[in-house]
C-alpha positions as a Markdown table, in Angstrom:
| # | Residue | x | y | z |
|---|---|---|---|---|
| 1 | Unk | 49.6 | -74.3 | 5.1 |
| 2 | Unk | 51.8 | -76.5 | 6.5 |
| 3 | Unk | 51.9 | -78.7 | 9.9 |
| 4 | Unk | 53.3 | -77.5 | 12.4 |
| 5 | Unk | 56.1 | -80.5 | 13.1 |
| 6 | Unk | 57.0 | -80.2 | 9.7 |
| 7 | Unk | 57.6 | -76.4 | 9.4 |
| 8 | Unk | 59.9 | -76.7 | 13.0 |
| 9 | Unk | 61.5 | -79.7 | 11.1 |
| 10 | Unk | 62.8 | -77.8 | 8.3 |
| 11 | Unk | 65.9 | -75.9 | 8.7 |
| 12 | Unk | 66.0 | -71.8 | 8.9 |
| 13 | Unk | 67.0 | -71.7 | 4.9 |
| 14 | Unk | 64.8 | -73.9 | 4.0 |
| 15 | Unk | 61.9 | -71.6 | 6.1 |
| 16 | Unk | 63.2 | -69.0 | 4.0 |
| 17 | Unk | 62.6 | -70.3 | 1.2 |
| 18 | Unk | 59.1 | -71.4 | 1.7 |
| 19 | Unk | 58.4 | -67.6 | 3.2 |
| 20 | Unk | 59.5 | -66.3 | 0.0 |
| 21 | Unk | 57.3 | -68.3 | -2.0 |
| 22 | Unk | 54.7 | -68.1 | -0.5 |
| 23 | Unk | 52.1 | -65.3 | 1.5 |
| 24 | Unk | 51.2 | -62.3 | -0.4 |
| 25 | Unk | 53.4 | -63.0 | -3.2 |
| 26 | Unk | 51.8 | -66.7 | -3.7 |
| 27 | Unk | 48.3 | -65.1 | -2.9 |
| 28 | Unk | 49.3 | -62.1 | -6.0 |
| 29 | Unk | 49.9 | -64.6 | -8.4 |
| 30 | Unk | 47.3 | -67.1 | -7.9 |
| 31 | Unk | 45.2 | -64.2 | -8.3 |
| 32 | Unk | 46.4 | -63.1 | -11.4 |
| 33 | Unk | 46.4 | -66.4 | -12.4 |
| 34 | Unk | 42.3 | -67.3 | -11.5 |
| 35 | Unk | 41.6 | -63.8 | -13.1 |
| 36 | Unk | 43.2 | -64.5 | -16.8 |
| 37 | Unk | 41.8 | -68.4 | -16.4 |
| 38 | Unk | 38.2 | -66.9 | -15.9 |
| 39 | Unk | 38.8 | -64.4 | -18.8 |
| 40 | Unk | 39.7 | -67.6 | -21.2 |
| 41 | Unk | 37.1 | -69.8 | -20.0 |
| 42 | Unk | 34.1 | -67.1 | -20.3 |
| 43 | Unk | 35.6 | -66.3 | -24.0 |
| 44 | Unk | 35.6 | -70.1 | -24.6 |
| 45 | Unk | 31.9 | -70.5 | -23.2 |
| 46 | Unk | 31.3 | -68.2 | -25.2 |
| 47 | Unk | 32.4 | -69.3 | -28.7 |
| 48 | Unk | 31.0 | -72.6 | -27.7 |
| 49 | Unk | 27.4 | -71.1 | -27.3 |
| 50 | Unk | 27.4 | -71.2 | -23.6 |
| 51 | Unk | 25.5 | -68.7 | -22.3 |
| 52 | Unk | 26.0 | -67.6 | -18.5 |
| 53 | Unk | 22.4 | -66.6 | -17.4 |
| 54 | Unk | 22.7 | -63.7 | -13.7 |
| 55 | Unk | 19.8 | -65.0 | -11.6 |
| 56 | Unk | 17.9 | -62.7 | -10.0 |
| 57 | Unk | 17.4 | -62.5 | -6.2 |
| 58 | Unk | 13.7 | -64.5 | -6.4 |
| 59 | Unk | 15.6 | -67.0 | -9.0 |
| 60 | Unk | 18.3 | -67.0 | -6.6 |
| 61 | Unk | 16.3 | -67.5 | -3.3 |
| 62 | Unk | 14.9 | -71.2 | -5.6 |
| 63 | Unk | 17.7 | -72.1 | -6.3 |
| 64 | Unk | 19.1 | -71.8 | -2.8 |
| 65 | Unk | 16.4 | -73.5 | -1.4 |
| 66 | Unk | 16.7 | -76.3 | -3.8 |
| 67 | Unk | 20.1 | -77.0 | -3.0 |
| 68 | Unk | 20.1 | -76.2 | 0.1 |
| 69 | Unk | 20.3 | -80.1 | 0.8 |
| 70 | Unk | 23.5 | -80.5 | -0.6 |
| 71 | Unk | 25.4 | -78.5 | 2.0 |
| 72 | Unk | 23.3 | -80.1 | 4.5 |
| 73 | Unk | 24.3 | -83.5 | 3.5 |
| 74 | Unk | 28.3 | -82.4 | 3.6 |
| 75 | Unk | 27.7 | -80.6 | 6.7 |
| 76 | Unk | 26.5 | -83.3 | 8.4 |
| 77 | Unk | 28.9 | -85.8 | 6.7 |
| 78 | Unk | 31.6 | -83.4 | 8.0 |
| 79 | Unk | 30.5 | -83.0 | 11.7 |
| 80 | Unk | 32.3 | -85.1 | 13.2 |
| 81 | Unk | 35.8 | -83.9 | 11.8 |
| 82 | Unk | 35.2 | -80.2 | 12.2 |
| 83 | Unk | 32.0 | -77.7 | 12.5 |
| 84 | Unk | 31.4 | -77.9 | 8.7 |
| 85 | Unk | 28.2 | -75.7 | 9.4 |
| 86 | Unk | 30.2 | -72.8 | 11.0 |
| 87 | Unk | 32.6 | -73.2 | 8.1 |
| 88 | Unk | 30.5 | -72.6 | 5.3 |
| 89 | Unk | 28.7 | -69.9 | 7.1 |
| 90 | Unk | 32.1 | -68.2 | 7.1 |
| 91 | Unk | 32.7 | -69.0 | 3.5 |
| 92 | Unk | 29.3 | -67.2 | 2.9 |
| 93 | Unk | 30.3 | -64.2 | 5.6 |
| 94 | Unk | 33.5 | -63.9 | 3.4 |
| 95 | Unk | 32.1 | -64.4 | 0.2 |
| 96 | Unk | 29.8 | -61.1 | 1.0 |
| 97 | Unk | 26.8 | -63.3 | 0.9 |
């Protein structure tokens, strides 16, 4: 992401370079990268004694509703500056949720 101004502002190399950097290849590795990171970190939970618990949907359903106030809180905090509502509900749409 990158404003606007900025991106005329650079020269057509320099656009070049940022394209090939960045898009699907960027997106690829990240990917890769989030994947391998969450690999580590569950083996590392795991040697700790962390245990990751799957709720299930009634134990998911409580705990929605008991932090429900936190993305109230930021959504209002947020109004003014952009539809932070519509936003998360996105998030959720894209999240499959």
């Amino acid at each position: 992401m990158m404003n606007l101004d900025t991106w005329n502002g650079l020269s057509s190399d320099q656009q070049a370079a940022v394209d090939e950097l960045s898009g699907q290849k960027l997106s690829l590795a990240v990917g890769e990268f989030y994947d391998s990171s969450s690999l580590a970190a569950g083996e590392k939970n795991a040697e700790t004694g962390i245990i990751k618990i799957m709720l299930d949907d009634a134990q998911l359903d409580q705990w929605k509703e008991a932090t429900s106030s936190v993305v109230d809180d930021w959504a209002t905090a947020n109004a003014s500056s952009f539809d932070a509502s519509a936003m998360y509900q996105r998030m959720l749409e894209l999240a499959g949720r």
